[in-house]
C-alpha positions in Angstrom: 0.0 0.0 0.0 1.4 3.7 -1.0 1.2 6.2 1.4 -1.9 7.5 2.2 -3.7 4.8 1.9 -5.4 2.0 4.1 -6.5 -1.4 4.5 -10.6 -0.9 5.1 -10.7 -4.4 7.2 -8.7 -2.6 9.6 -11.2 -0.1 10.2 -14.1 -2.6 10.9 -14.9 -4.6 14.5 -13.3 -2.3 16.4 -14.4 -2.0 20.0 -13.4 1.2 22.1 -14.7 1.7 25.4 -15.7 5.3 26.5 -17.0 6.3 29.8 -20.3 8.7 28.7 -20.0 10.8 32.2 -16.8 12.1 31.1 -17.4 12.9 28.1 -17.8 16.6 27.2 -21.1 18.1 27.1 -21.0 20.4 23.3 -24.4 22.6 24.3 -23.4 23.5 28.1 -22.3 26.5 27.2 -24.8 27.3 24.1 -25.9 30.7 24.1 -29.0 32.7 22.7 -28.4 36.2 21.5 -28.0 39.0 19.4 -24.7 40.6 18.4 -24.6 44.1 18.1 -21.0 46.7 17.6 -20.4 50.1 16.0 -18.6 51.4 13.3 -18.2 54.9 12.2 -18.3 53.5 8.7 -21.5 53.7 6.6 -23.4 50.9 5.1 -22.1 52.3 2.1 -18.1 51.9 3.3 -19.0 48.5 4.3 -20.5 47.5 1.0 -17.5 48.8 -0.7 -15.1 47.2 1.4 -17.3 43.6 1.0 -17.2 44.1 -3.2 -13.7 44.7 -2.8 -12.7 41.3 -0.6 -14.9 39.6 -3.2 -12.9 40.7 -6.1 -9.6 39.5 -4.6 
């Protein structure tokens, strides 16, 4: 086998054990919200800005 490559058997029947209690919870610290900042550029600027990161 070359490199990157694999022997699919391998991946089959494989038995790991895990303790769920330990495991880390992904939504504990979830959060509901809005996001708000300000700029002193106008929508306008911002636009701009935007068409120009596009076009690179």
């Amino acid at each position: 086998m070359g490199f990157g490559s694999y022997d699919e058997s391998e991946q089959q029947d494989q038995n790991v054990e895990t303790d769920e209690d330990k495991g880390v919870n992904v939504h504990e610290n979830d959060h509901e919200g809005d996001v708000h900042f300000e700029t002193d550029a106008s929508t306008d600027d911002l636009v701009n800005q935007l068409k120009d990161i596009k076009d690179d």
